[in-house]
N, C-alpha and C positions, 0 to 999 in steps of 0.2 A: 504494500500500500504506500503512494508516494505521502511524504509526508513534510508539510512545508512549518518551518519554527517563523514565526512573524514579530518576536517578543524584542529582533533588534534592528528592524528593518522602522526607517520613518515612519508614523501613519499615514501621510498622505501618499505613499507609495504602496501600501498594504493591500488593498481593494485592489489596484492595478496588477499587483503582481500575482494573486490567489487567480484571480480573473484568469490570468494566462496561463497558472496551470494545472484552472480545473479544464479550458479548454484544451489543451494539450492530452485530456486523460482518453482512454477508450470507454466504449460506450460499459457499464457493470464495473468500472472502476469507483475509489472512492480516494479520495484527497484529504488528508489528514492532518489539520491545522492547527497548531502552537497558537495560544495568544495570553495574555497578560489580563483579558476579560472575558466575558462570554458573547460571543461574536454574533447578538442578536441582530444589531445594521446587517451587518454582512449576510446571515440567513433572509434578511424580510429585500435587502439588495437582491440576490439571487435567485427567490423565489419570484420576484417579478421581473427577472429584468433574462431569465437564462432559462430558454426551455426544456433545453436540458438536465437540468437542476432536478432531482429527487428529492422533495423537502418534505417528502413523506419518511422517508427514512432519516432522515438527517437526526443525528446525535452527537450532544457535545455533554462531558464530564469534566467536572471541578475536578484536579488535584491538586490542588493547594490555593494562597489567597492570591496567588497570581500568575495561577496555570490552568488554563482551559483546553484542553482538547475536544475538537468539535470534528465531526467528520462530514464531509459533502460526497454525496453520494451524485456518479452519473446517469441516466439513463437510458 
């Protein structure tokens, strides 16, 4: 599972680069995101805006007070 850490990359470069590569993924792949909060923009981003976005599946789990992993699933 590719899995992308975002917790040192700028924010305003964060959406851009998840963008590129959840396109980049194959169709029943899932992208596996690092972040520092729980990446609801980015979910309610995707779910409108990417129709390949499975946001029915989509899961993300706290581990710890400034580690979220969130998974984006393709379709």
């Amino acid at each position: 599972m590719p899995r992308l850490d975002v917790r040192e990359i700028p924010p305003p470069e964060r959406h851009p680069k998840i963008h590129e590569e959840f396109e980049s993924l194959d169709s029943g792949e899932v992208l596996e995101i690092v972040n520092d909060h729980e990446p609801k923009p980015l979910f309610y981003e995707m779910r409108a805006e990417v129709e390949s976005f499975d946001a029915d599946a989509y899961e993300v789990e706290r581990e710890g007070s400034e580690k979220f992993v969130a998974r984006f699933p393709k379709q």
